[in-house]
C-alpha positions as CSV (number, residue, x, y, z in Angstrom):
1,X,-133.2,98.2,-114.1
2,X,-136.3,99.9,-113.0
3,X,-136.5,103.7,-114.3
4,X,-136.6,106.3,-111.8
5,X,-139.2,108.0,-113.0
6,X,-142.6,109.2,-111.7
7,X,-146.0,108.3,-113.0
8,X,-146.8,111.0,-116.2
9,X,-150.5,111.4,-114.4
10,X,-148.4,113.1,-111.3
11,X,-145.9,115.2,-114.0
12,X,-149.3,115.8,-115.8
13,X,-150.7,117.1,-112.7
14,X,-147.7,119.2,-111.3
15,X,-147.4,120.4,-115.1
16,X,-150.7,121.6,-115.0
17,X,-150.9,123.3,-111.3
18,X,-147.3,124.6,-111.8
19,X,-148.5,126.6,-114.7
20,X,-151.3,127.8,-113.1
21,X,-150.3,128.0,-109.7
22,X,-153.6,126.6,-109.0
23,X,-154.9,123.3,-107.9
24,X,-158.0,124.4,-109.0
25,X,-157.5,125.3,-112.4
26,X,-155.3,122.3,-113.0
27,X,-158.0,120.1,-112.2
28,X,-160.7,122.4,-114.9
29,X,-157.7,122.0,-117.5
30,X,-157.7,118.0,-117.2
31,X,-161.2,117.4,-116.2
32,X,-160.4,115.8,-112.6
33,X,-161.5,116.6,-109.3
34,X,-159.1,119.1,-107.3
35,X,-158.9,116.5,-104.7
36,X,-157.5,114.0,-107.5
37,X,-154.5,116.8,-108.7
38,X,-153.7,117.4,-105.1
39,X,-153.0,113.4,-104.8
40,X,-150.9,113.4,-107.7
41,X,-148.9,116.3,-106.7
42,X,-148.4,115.2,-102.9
43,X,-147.6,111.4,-104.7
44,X,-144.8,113.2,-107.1
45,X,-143.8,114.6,-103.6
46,X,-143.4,112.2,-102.1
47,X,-141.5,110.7,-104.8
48,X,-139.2,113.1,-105.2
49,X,-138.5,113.7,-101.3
50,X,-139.0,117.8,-102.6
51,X,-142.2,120.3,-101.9
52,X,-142.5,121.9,-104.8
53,X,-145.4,124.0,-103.9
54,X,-146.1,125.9,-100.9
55,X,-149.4,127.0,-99.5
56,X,-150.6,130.5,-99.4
57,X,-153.5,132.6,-98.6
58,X,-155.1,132.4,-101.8
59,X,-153.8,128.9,-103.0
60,X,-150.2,127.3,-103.9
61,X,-147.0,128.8,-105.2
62,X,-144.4,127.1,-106.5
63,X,-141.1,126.9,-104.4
64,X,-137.9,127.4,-105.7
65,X,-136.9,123.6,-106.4
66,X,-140.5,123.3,-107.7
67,X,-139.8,126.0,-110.2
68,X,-137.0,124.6,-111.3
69,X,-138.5,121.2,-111.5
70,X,-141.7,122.5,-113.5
71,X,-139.5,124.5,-115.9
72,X,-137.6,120.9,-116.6
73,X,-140.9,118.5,-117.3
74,X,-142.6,121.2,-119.4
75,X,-140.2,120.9,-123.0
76,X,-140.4,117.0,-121.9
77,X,-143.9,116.8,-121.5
78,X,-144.5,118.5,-124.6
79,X,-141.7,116.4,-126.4
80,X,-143.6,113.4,-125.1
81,X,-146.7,114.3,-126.9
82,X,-145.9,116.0,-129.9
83,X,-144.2,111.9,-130.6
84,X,-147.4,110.8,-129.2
85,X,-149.1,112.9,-132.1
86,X,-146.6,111.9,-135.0
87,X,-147.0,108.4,-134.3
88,X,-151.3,109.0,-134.6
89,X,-150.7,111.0,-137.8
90,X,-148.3,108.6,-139.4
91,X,-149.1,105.4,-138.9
92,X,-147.9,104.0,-141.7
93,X,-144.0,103.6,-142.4
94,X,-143.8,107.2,-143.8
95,X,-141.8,110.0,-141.5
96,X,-142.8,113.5,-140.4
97,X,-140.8,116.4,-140.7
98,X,-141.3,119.1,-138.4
99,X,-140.2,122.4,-139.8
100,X,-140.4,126.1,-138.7
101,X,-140.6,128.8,-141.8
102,X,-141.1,132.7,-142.4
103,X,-144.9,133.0,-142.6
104,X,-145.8,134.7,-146.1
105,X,-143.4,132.4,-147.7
106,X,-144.6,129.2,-146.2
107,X,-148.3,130.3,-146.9
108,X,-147.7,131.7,-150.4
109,X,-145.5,129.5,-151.5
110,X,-144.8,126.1,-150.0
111,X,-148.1,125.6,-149.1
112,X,-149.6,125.7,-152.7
113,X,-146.9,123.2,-153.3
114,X,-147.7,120.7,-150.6
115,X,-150.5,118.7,-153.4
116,X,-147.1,118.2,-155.2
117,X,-145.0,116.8,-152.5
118,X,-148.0,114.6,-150.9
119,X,-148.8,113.2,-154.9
120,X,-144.9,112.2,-154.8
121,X,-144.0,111.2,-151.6
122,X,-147.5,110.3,-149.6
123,X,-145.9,108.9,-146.8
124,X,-144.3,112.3,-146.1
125,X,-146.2,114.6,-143.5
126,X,-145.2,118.3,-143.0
127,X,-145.9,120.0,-139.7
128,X,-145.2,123.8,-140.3
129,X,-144.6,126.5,-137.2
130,X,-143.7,129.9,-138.3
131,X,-140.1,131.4,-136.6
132,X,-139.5,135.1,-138.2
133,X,-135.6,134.5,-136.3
134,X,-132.8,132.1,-136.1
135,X,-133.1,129.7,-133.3
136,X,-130.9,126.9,-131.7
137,X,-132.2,123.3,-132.9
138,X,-131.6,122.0,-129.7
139,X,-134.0,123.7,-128.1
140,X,-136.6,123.0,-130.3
141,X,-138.7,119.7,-132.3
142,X,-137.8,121.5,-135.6
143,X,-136.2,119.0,-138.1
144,X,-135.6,122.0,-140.4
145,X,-136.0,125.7,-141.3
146,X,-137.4,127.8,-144.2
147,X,-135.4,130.8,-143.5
148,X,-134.9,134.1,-145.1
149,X,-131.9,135.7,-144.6
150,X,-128.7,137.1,-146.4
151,X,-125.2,134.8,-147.0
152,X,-123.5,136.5,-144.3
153,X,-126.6,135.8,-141.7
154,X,-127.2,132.4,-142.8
155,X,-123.5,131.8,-142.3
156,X,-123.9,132.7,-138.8
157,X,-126.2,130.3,-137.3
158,X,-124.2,128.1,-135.7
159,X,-124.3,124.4,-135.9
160,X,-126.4,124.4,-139.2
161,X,-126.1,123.6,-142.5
162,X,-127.6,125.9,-144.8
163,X,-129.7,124.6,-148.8
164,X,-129.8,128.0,-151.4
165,X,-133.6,127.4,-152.4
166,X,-134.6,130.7,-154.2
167,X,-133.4,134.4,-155.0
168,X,-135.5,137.3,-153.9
169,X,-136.8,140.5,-156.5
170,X,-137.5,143.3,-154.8
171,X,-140.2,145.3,-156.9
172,X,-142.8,148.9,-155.7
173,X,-146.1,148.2,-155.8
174,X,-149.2,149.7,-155.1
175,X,-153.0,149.6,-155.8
176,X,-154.0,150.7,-159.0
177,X,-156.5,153.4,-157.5
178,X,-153.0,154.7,-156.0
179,X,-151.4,155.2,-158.7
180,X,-154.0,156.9,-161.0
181,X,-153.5,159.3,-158.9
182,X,-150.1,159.6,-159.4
183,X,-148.1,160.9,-162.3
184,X,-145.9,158.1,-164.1
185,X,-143.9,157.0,-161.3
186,X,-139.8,157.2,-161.1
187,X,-137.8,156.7,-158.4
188,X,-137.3,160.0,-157.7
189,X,-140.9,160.9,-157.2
190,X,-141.3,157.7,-155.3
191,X,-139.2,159.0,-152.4
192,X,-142.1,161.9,-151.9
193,X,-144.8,159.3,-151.7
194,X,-146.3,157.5,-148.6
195,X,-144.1,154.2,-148.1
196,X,-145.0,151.3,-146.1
197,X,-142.5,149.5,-144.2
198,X,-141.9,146.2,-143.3
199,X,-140.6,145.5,-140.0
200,X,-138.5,142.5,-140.6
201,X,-136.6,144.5,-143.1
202,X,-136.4,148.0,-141.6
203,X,-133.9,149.0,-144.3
204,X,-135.5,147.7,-147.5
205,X,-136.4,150.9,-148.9
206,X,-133.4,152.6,-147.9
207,X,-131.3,149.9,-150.0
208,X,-133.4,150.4,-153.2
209,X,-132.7,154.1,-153.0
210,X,-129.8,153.3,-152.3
211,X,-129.0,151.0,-155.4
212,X,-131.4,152.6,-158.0
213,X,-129.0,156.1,-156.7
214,X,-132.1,158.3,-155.6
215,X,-131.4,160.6,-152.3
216,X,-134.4,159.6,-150.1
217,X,-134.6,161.2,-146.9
218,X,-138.3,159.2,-145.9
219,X,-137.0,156.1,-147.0
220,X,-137.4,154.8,-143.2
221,X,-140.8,156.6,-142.6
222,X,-144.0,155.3,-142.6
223,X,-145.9,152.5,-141.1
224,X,-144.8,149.3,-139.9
225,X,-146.0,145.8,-140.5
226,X,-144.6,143.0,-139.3
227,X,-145.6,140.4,-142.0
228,X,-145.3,141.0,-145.8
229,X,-149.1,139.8,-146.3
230,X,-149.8,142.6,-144.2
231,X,-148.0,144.9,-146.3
232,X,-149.3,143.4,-149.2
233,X,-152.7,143.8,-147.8
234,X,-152.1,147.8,-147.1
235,X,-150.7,148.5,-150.4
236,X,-154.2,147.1,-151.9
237,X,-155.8,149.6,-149.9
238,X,-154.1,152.5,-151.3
239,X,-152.2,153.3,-147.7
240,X,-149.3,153.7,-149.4
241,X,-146.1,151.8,-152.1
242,X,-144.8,148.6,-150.5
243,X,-141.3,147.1,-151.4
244,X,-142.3,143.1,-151.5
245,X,-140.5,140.1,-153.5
246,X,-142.1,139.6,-156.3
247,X,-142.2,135.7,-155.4
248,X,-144.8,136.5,-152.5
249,X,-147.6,139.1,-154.6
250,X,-148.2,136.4,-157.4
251,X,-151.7,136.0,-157.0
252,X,-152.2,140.1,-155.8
253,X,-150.9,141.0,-159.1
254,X,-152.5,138.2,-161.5
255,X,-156.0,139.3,-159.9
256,X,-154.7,143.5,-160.5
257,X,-155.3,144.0,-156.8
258,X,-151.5,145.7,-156.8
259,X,-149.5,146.7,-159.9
260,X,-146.2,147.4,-160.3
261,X,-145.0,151.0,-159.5
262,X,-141.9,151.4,-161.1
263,X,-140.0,148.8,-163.8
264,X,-136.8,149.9,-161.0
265,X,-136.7,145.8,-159.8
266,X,-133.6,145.3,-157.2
267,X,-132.1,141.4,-156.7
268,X,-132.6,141.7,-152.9
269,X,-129.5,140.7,-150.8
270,X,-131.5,137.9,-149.1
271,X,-132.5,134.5,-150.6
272,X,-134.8,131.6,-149.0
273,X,-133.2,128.7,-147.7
274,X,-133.5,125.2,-146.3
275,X,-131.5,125.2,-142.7
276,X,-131.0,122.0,-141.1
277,X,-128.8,121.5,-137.7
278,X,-125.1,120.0,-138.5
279,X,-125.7,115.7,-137.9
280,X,-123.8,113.3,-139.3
281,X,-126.8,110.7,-140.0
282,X,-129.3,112.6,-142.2
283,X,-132.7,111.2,-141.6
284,X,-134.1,109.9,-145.3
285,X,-137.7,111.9,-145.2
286,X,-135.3,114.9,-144.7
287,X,-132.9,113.8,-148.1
288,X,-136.5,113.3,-150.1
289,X,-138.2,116.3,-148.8
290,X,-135.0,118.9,-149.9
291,X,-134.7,116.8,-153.4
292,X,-138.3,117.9,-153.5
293,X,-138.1,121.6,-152.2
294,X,-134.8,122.1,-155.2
295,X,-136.6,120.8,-157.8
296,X,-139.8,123.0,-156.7
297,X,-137.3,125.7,-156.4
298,X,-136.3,125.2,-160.0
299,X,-139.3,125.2,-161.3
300,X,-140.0,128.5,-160.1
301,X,-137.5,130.2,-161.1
């Protein structure tokens, strides 16, 4: 039975001017005439018995079933060619694995360990997003997550299955320049000094007070940043101590650009995990890429 489906040059058309609003700039965006993308929208019309735009004084708008429509396509359309591009990367027999992970801990650490993975498994190709949050699978490509978060959170996203990968240290560190101009530094005189925060964890330095038993009433002040290389990056330039895992400042401290500010070191209450939504067929490139990621994970720690 015949499909009822329009031609993709008419959904890559609509797509295009629905985004837009904008026959014009639909045509610039796929290097056609604006003649041509006002044929393919009044075809899809046509098609679907529905305007979908209406004219104005200064162009088109979309109407109300066109929104609708345009909001539909667009996750297909984009579905459509992220396969398109999986099958041109891959085309051998190997699989790809989409996967969405906290930034520094995909660039400091997985990343570096990719040579590993493609050495082992070369039909294997990793496509990595960054997410900071917990998403729903559904609404996403994502195979997989590299997520950060404590037991009780990871617990929470529904309709996953969660992989324990690594534990997180917790450890002060600052430029070296910083802290020659410091005394030796405790805990107690730590809560006096400039701290840099990390958005993502707004109560990080609250909870090492908090478990090393130092009263810290600036333990929330201090300047924000939302990524812990950027943190990282401040703390080298003397702006201030930063609480980072110890797992994500290797190569800052190997090189001396930060040092460790006090020996306090607190086991954070977050760990790094593998999170995969709940299916009862697991796809095999998934099953070889977590053997992979535990035994990197071992070897780590």
């Amino acid at each position: 039975m015949r499909r009822k489906i329009p031609s993709l040059q008419a959904l890559a058309c609509f797509d295009a001017a629905a985004r837009h609003e904008s026959y014009t700039r639909a045509a610039q965006e796929l290097a056609l005439t604006q003649s041509a993308v006002s044929r393919q929208v009044g075809a899809l019309e046509a098609f679907l018995g529905v305007a979908l735009f209406r004219r104005t004084r200064h162009g088109v708008a979309l109407t109300e079933r066109g929104a609708e429509y345009a909001a539909q396509i667009a996750p297909r359309l984009q579905a459509l060619e992220q396969d398109t591009l999986d099958v041109m990367s891959t085309p051998g027999s190997g699989g790809n694995i989409h996967l969405a992970a906290v930034p520094t801990f995909a660039t400091r650490w997985l990343i570096p360990l990719l040579p590993s993975l493609a050495a082992l498994h070369p039909e294997i190709t990793v496509h990595i997003e960054t997410r900071t949050r917990a998403f729903m699978f559904a609404d996403t490509s994502f195979d997989a997550a590299l997520h950060a978060a404590s037991a009780d959170q990871i617990g929470n996203w529904a309709g996953t299955r969660a992989v324990r990968l690594l534990g997180e240290e917790m450890v002060p560190v600052c430029s070296a320049k910083f802290l020659a101009a410091q005394a030796a530094l405790s805990p107690e005189s730590i809560a006096h000094l400039p701290l840099l925060q990390q958005s993502t964890r707004p109560g990080a330095w609250r909870q090492w007070f908090d478990a090393v038993g130092v009263a810290a009433p600036l333990a929330l002040s201090g300047p924000r940043y939302e990524l812990f290389s950027m943190t990282a990056a401040a703390a080298a330039q003397g702006l201030g101590l930063a609480l980072l895992p110890r797992l994500l400042i290797q190569a800052e401290l190997r090189r001396g650009e930060l040092i460790v500010a006090c020996d306090r070191v607190v086991e954070s209450e977050r760990a790094y995990y593998l999170v995969t939504p709940e299916r009862a067929d697991e796809r095999p490139v998934m099953t070889s890429f977590l053997a992979w990621l535990l035994q990197a994970a071992r070897q780590t720690q």
